[in-house]
N, C-alpha and C positions, 0 to 999 in steps of 0.2 A: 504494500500500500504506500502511496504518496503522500507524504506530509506537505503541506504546504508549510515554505519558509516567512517566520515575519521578521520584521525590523528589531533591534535589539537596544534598548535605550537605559542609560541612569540618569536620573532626575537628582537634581543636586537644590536645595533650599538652605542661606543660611539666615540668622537671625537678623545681621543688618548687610543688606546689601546696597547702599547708594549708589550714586554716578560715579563717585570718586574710587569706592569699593570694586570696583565691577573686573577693571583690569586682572589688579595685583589676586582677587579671585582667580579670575580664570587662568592668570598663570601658576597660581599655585597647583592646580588641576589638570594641567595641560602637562606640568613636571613628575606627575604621579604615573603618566604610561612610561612602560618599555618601548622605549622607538624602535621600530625593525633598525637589523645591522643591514640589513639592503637598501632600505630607504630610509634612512636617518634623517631626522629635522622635522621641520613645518613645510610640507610642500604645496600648501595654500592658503588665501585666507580672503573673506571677502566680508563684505559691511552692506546689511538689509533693513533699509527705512521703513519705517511705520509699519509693515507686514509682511505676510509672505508674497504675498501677491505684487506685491511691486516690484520693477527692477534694481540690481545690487545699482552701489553708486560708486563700491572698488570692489575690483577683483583682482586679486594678483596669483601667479602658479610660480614656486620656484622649486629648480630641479640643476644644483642637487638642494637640498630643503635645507632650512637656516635654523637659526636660533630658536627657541620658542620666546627669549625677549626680544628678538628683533620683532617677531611674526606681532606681538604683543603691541610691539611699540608703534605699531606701522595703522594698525586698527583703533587701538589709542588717540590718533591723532582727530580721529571724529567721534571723540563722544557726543551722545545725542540722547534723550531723556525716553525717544520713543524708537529706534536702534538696536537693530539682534547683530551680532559679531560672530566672525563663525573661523574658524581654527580648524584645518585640516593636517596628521601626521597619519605614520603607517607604526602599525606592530606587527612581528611576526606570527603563524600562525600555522598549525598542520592541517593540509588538506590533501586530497588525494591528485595526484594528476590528473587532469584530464586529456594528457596523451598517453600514456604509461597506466594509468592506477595507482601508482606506485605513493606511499605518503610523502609530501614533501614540506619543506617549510617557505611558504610565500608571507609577503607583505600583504595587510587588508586594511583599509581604510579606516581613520577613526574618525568624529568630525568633534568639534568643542563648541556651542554654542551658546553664546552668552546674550542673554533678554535683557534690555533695558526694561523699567519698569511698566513703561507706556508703550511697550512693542504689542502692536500685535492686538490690541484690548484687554493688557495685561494676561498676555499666554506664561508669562511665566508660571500666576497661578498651577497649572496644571503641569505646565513639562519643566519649569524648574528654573532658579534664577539662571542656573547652569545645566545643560542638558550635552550629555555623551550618547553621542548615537555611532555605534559599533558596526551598521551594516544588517546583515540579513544573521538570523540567529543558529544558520547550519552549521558553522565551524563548531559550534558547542552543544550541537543535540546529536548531528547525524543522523537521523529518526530513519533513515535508511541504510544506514549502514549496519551490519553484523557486531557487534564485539567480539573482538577474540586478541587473541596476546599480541597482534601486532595491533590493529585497532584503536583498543580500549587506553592501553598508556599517550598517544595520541592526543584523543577527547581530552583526557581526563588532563592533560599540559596544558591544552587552551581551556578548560575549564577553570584551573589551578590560576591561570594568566590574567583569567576577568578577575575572579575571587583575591586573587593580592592587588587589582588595580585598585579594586572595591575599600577591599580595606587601608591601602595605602591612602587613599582619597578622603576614608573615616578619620583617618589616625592624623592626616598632616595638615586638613585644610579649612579647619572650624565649622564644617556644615552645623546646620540645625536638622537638617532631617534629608535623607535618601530614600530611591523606591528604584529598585533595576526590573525593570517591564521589557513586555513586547504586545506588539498587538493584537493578539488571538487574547482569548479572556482567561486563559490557565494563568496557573500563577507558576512565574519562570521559576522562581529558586524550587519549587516543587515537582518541576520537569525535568529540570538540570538531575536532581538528586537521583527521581525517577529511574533516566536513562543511565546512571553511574552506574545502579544498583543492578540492571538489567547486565549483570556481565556472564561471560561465556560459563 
């Protein structure tokens, strides 16, 4: 049977977040990934007025990817009250080939986005002053693949990879409150566990 894959997000809330807060946040949270050894750095980053629906007002791609206080200092330069910031890096991550099968370790997207408090109709509300969106949630369920001894130590490293970014993010960066989601209405850390337990 086919699982459908969904999006994979943390929702980041702290107690005070102003305009001035907003940066030195997100780069505290932006410092808690392991950046892939392939694609090291910030390799994008772009600034969305008033909502999503609108067009960015910068984008920029850099390759090879920079600082994460340059990438910082560069979106920084337009704070705005009503303003979402968005941080793109890579970490690495095992997946199967899709020439071979064979497990290998790629780079997958991560993105950082950061709500002003008037972005949006106040979307922070719901997805977070900070919000990590990971990508699609296959790398950590594989709902289609088998476990067995080559497999399952696999999952269970990019499992292990959310779970310390998770907690590095608890332990370094003053949140008031976190929620790691995806969009189907299971509840992910109940899925995660689910599939670990399901071993060969």
């Amino acid at each position: 049977m086919y699982i459908m894959a969904d999006p994979l997000y943390l929702s980041l809330w702290f107690s005070h977040f102003t305009q001035s807060d907003m940066m030195p946040r997100l780069l505290s949270v932006v410092r808690q990934l392991m950046f892939s050894g392939l694609r090291p750095g910030i390799s994008a980053v772009a600034v969305h007025p008033v909502s999503w629906s609108e067009p960015t007002i910068l984008e920029r791609r850099f390759r090879p990817g920079i600082d994460p206080e340059q990438a910082i200092a560069i979106v920084g330069d337009m704070l705005h009250p009503d303003y979402a910031y968005l941080v793109e890096g890579y970490w690495d991550l095992w997946v199967p080939s899709e020439e071979t099968g064979e497990w290998v370790v790629e780079p997958r997207p991560v993105k950082f986005i950061a709500h002003s408090l008037d972005f949006d109709d106040g979307a922070y509300q719901e997805s977070g002053h900070i919000q990590v969106d990971f990508g699609l949630d296959t790398p950590f369920l594989f709902d289609d693949v088998e476990l067995n001894d080559t497999t399952e130590p696999r999952v269970r490293a990019n499992v292990q990879k959310l779970v310390n970014f998770t907690n590095a993010v608890e332990k370094n960066c003053g949140i008031g409150g976190r929620v790691l989601w995806s969009e189907s209405e299971e509840n992910l850390a109940q899925k995660l566990i689910s599939r670990l337990q399901k071993t060969h």
